[in-house]
C-alpha positions in Angstrom: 8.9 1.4 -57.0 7.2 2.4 -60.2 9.7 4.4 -62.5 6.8 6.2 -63.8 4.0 8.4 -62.2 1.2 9.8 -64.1 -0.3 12.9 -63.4 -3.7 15.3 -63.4 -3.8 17.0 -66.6 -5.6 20.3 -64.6 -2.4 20.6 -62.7 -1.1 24.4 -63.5 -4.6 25.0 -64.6 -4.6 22.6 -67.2 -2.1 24.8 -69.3 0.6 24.4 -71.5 2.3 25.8 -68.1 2.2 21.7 -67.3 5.3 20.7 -68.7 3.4 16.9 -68.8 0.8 18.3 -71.2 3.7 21.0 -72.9 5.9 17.8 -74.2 2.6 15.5 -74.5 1.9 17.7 -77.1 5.5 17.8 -78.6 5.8 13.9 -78.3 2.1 14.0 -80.4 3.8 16.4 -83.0 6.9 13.5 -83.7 4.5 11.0 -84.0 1.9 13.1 -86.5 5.0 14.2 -88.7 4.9 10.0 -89.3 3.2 8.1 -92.3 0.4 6.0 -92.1 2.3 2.7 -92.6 4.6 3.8 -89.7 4.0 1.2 -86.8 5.3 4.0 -84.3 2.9 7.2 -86.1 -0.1 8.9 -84.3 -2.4 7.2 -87.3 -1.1 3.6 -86.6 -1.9 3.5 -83.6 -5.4 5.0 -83.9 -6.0 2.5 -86.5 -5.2 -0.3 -84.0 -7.9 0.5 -81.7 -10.1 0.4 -84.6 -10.5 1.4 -88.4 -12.1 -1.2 -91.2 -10.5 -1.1 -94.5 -12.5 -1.8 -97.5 -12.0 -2.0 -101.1 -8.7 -0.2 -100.6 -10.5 2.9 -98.9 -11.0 4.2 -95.3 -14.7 3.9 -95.0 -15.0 6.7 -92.4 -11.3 8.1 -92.3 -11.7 9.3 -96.0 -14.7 11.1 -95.2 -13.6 12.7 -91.8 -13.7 16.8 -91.6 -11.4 19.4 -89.5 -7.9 19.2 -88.6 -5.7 18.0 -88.1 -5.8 16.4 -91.4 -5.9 12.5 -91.4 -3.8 10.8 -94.0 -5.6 7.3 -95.4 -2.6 6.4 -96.9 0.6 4.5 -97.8 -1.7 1.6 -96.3 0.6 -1.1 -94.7 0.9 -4.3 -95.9 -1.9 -6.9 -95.1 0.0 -8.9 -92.8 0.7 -5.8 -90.7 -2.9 -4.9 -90.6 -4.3 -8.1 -89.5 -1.6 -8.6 -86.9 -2.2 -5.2 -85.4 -5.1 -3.3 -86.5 -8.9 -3.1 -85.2 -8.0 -4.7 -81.9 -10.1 -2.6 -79.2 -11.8 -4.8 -76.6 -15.4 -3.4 -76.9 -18.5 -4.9 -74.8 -16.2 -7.4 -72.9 -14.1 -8.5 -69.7 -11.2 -7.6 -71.7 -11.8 -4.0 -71.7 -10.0 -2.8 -69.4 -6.7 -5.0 -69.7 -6.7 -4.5 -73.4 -6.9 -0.9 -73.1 -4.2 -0.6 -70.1 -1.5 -2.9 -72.5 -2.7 0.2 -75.6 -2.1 3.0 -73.2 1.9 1.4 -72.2 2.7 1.1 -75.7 1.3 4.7 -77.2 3.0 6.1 -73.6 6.3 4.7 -74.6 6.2 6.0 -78.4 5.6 9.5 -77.1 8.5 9.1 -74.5 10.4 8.0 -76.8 9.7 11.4 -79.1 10.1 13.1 -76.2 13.3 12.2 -75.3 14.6 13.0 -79.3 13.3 16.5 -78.4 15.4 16.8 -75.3 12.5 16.4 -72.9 12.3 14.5 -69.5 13.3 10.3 -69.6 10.4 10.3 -67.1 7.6 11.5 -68.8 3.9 9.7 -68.3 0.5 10.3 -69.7 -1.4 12.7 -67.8 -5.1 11.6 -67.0 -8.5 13.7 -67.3 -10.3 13.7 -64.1 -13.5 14.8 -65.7 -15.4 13.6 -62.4 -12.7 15.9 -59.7 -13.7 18.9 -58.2 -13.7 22.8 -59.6 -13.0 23.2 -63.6 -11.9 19.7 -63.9 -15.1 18.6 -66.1 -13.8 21.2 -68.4 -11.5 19.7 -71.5 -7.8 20.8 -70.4 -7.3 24.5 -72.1 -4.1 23.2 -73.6 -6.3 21.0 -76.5 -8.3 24.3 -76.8 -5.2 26.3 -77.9 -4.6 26.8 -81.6 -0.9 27.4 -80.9 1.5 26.6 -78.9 3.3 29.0 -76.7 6.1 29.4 -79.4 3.6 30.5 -81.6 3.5 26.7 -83.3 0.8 24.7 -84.5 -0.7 22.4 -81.2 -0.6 19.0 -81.7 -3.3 19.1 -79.0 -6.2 20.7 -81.0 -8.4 19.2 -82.8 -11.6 21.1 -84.4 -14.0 17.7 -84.8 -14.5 18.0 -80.8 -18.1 19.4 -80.4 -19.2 19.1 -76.7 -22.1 17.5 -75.5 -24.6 19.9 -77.1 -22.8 19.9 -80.3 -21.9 24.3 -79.9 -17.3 23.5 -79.6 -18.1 24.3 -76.2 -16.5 20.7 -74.5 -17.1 20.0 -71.4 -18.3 16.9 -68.8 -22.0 17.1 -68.1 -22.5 15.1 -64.1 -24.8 14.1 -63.9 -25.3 12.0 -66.6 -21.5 11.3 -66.1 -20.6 9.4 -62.6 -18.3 7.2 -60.7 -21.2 5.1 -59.2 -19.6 2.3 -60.9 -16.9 2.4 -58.4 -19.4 1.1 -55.5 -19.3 -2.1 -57.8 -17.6 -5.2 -55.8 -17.4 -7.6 -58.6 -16.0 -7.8 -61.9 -18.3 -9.6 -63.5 -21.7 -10.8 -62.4 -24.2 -9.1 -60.2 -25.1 -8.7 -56.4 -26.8 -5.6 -54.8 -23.9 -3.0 -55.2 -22.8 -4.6 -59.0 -25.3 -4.6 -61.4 -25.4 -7.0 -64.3 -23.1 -7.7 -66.1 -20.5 -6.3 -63.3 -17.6 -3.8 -62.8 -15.6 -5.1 -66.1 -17.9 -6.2 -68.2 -20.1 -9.9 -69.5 -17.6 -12.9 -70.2 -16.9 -13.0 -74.1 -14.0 -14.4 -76.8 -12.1 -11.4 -78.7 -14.7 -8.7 -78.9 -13.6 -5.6 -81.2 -17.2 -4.8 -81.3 -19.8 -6.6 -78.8 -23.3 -5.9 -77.7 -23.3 -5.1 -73.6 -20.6 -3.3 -71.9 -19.4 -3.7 -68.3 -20.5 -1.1 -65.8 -17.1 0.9 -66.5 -17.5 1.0 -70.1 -20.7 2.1 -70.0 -20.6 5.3 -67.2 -18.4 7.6 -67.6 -16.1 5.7 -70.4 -18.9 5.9 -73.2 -21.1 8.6 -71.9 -17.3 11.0 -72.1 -16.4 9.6 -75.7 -19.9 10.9 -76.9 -20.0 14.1 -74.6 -16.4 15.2 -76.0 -17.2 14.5 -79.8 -20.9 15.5 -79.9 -22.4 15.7 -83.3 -19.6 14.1 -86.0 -16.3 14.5 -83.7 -13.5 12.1 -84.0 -14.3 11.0 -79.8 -18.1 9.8 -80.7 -16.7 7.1 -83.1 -14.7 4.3 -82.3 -13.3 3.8 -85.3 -12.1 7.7 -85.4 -11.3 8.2 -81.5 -7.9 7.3 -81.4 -7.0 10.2 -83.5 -8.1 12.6 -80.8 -5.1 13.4 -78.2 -7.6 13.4 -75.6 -8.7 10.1 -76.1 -6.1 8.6 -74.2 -6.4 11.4 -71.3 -9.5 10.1 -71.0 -8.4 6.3 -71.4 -5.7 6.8 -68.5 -8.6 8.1 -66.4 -10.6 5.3 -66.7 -7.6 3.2 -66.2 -6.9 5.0 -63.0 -10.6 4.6 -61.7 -9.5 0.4 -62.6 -6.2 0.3 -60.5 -8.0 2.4 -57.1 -11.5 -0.3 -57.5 -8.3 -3.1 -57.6 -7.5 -1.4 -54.1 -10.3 -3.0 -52.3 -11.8 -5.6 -55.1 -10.3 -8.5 -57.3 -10.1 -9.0 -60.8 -11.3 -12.5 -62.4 -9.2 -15.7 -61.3 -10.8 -17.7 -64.8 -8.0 -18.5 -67.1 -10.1 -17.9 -69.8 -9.5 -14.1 -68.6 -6.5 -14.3 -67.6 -4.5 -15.3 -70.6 -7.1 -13.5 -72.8 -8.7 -14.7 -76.1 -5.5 -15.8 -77.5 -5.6 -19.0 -75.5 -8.9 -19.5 -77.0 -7.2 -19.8 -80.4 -8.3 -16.0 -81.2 -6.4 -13.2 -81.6 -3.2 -11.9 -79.5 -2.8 -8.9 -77.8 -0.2 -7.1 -79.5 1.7 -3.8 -79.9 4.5 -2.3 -81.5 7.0 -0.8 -79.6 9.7 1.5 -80.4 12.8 -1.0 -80.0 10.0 -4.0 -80.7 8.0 -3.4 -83.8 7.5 -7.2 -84.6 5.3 -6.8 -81.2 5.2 -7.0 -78.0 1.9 -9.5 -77.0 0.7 -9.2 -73.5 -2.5 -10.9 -71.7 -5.0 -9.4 -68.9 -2.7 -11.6 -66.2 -0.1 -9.0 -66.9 -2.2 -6.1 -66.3 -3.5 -7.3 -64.0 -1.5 -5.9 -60.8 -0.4 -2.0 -61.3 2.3 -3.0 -58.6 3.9 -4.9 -61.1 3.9 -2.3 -63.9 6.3 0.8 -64.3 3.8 3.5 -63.7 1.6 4.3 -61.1 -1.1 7.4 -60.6 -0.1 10.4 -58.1 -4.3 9.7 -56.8 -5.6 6.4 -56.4 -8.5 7.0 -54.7 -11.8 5.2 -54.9 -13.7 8.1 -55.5 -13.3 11.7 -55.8 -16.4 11.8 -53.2 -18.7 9.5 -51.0 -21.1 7.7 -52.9 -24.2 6.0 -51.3 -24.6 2.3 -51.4 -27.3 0.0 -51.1 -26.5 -2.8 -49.3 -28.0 -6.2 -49.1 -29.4 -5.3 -45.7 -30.5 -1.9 -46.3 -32.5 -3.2 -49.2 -34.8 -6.0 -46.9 -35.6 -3.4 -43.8 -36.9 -1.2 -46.3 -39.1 -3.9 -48.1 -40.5 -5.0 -44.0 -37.3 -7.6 -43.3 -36.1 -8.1 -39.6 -32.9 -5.8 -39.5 -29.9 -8.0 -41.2 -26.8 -7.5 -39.4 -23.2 -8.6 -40.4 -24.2 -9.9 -43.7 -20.8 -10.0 -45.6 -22.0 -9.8 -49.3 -18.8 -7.6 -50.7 -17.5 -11.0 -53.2 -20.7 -12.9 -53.9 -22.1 -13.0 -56.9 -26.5 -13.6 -56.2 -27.8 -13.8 -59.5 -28.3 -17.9 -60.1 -30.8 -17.2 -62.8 -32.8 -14.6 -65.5 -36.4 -15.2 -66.4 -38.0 -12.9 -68.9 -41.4 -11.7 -67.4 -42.5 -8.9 -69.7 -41.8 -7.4 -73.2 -43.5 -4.9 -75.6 -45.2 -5.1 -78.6 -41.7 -4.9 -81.0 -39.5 -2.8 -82.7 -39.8 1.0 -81.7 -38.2 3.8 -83.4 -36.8 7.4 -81.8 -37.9 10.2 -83.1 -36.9 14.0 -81.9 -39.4 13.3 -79.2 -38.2 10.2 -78.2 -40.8 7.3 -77.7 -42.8 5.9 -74.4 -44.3 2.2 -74.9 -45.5 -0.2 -72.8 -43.9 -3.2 -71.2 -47.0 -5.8 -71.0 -45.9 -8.2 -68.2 -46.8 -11.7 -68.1 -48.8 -12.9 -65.2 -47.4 -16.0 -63.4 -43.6 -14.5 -64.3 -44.4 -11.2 -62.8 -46.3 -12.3 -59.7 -42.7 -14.7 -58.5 -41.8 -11.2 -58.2 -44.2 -9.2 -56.0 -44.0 -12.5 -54.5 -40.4 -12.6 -53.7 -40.6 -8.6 -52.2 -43.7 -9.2 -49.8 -41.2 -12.4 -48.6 -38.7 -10.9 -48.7 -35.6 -11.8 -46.2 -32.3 -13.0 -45.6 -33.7 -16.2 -46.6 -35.7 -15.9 -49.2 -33.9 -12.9 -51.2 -35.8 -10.6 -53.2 -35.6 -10.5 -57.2 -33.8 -8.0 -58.7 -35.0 -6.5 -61.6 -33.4 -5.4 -64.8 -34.7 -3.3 -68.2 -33.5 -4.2 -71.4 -33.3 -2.3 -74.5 -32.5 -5.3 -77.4 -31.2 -4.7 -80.8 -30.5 -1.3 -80.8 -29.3 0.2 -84.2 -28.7 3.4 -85.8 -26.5 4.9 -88.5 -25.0 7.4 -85.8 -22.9 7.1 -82.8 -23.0 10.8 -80.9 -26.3 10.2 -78.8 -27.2 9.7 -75.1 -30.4 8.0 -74.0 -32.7 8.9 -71.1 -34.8 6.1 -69.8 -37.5 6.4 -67.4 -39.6 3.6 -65.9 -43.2 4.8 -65.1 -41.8 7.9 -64.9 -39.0 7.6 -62.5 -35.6 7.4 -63.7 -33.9 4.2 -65.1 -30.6 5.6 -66.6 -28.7 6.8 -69.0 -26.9 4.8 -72.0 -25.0 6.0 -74.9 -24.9 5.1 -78.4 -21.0 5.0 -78.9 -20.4 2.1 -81.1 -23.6 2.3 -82.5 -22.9 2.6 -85.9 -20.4 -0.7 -86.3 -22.7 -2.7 -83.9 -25.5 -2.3 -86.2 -23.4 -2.5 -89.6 -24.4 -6.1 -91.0 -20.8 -6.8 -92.2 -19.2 -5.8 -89.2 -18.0 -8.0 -86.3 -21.0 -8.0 -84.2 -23.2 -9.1 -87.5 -26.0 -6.4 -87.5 -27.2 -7.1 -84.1 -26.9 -3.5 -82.8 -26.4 -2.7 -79.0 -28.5 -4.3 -75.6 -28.6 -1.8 -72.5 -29.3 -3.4 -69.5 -30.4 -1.1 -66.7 -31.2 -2.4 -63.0 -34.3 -1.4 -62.3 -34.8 -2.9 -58.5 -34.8 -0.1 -56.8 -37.9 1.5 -59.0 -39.9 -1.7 -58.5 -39.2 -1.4 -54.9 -40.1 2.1 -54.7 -43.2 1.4 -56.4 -43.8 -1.9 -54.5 -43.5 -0.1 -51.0 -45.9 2.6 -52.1 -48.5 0.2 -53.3 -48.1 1.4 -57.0 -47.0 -1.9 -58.9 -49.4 -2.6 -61.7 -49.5 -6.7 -62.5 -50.2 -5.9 -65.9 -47.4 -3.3 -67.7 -44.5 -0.8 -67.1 -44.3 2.1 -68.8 -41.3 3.1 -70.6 -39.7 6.3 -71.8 -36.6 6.7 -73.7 -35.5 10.5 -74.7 -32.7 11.5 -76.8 -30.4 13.7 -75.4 -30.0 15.7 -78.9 -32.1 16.0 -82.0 -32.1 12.9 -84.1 -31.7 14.4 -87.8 -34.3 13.1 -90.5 -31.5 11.1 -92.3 -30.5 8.9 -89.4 -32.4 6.7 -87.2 -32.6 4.7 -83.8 -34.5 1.7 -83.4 -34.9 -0.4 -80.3 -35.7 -3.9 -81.3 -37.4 -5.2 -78.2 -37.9 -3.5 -74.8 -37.6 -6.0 -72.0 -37.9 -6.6 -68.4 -36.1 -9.7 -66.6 -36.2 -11.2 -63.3 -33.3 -12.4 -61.7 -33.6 -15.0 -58.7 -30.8 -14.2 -55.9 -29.3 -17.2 -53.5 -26.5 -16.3 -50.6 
């Protein structure tokens, strides 16, 4: 039996009347009170999900507004920082393991606060369940609340939090924001119910920063970050996120919605996943804990399981409502296929191959208006796939169909793109992590951020209705806030690829 069960923040109304949220916030204040270089402090431990150091400075730290104030110094020793620093799995199948070994470790430095204080042995992180019914897309009132209720400063409250229209009014905006993800069945690949690159995310070495994430990073984990911050908050910004309390509210929600998709679907059996990066000859996963600040090093094998951890969730299940999915069957009778009955498809993965079959002219940049261009598609490529829908059947599988924006960069982070095909909607993708992902120095080179949105079900749509031009898409991509005249978004290529399916 787990010795540890976390909770929903909302319960008592989300109040300091939670005593999970009332000594989260006191545990917070311990670790706050501690200096930079102090492997058990608030800062450490932000800075080990990700902060650069150069030339002795914070690049970003140092120039971060609103309170609580963030210390960029006594800077610990260089060893210390490579060994634990700037680890975050980002745009990888080791997001979610990564992140469930950071949430064990930061839970047991705020118990351990905790306890000095007097407070419950069996405290847990509460979770944010931004998607549950009622006020629950609403930030907890507790990290709203200037003071606590002995008239104290709140650890909790943090003034760089702007919402997702940038007004301090913070709060979960569904739809963009869903749990469709959840109706995923693999963790990495694609079939009909999982698009590309899957539940977890594309197969990569170490990635602090990469370039596509995994169906769960990408909605709601990175749509939230960027709703929650808005405009310059700490949550928009990797590199400044950990400093919010929130963040790891927001973390153990997403590590929630992990363990109840593990309740009917299996994580990777590839030992390169497995035993994680460092078996690669890359980097460890490592943590300080309180009575092990030399580290303790852990690999997605071990986080694998929840059953074998010391903490469960009072509500594991799949989803907080019914969501519609599109089966393999469903999809042929509505292209004209003979009805397909007891076609087991929940663990196979159908793509065997990509083929790009149309691109645009180049690089396009966003204005306050957005931008529309056109997709030209090449001939022979794009008739394999009207092809493949007018034969379509059990088999001969139809292709399934995918958007990409390439090489997307910008200087700014807090944005969320809507992107319509022929003016029916694509998605949404947001630009958390845009600003390391396009910095040229940076781990990722330069090479900004790719979004690949399934587009099947448009093409079908339009293919059913006798609307699908041989010779272009047309594509629209609106910010969801104003794009100031000193930054700005590029998309280096915008793409469409065909992907053959086999049973």
């Amino acid at each position: 039996m787990a010795k540890f069960l976390r909770k929903n923040a909302w319960e008592k109304g989300g109040t300091f009347d939670n005593p999970d949220l009332f000594w989260y916030a006191k545990g917070v204040g311990v670790l706050q009170s501690r200096s930079l270089d102090d492997e058990g402090s608030w800062w450490f431990f932000a800075a080990i999900h990700g902060e650069e150091i150069g030339g002795g400075k914070f690049p970003n730290w140092n120039v971060l507004t609103g309170l609580p104030k963030v210390p960029t110094a006594p800077i610990p020793a260089a060893d210390i920082v490579k060994k634990f620093w700037n680890q975050c799995q980002h745009q990888s199948w080791y997001f979610a393991p990564w992140h469930r070994g950071y949430l064990i470790a930061l839970e047991e430095q705020v118990r351990e606060a905790i306890i000095s204080l007097g407070g419950p042995a069996d405290w847990a992180l509460p979770y944010w369940n931004y998607l549950g019914p009622g006020d629950q897309y609403k930030i907890p009132p507790a990290f709203t609340e200037e003071k606590m209720p002995d008239g104290s400063a709140n650890p909790l409250y943090v003034t760089a939090r702007y919402g997702p229209k940038s007004d301090g009014n913070v709060y979960i905006e569904i739809p963009p924001i869903s749990e469709v993800c959840q109706g995923n069945t693999i963790y990495t690949g694609s079939n009909t119910s999982t698009p590309h690159p899957g539940y977890g995310g594309p197969r990569t070495r170490f990635s602090h920063d990469g370039n596509v994430s995994g169906n769960l990073e990408s909605n709601p984990h990175n749509l939230v970050h960027v709703q929650v911050g808005g405009k310059d908050g700490w949550m928009s910004d990797p590199d400044s996120a950990g400093l919010d309390p929130v963040f790891y509210l927001h973390h153990c929600n997403i590590d929630r919605m992990w363990g109840a998709w593990n309740m009917v679907n299996d994580n990777p059996v590839d030992p390169t996943w497995l035993e994680g990066p460092a078996a690669m000859g890359e980097r460890e996963f490592i943590m300080p804990l309180p009575n092990n600040r030399k580290g303790w090093v852990y690999t997605p094998k071990e986080m694998t399981n929840l059953d074998t951890l010391d903490y469960t969730y009072d509500d594991l299940s799949l989803t907080t409502a019914p969501l519609p999915q599109k089966t393999l069957a469903q999809r042929l009778n509505k292209l004209g296929a003979q009805p397909i009955e007891n076609l087991h498809e929940k663990n196979m993965d159908l793509g065997s191959s990509s083929e790009l079959v149309g691109a645009n002219a180049g690089q396009v940049q966003l204005d306050g208006a957005g931008t529309k261009t056109s997709v030209k598609l090449e001939g022979s490529s794009w008739r394999s796939v009207s092809g493949s829908l007018m034969k379509a059947s059990v088999n001969s599988l139809p292709d399934q169909v995918y958007l990409q924006l390439e090489n997307v960069k910008g200087s700014a982070d807090a944005n969320i793109l809507t992107v319509s095909v022929n003016h029916q909607l694509a998605g949404y993708v947001s630009l958390f992590g845009l600003r390391n992902a396009s910095d040229k120095d940076g781990h990722n080179g330069g090479s900004g951020l790719t979004f690949i949105l399934n587009i099947t079900d448009i093409i079908d749509n339009l293919f059913v209705s006798n609307n699908l031009d041989m010779d272009s898409l047309e594509v629209t991509i609106l910010p969801d806030n104003a794009i100031p005249n000193d930054e700005t978004i590029t998309v280096g290529r915008v793409s469409i690829y065909r992907e053959q399916q086999k049973l």
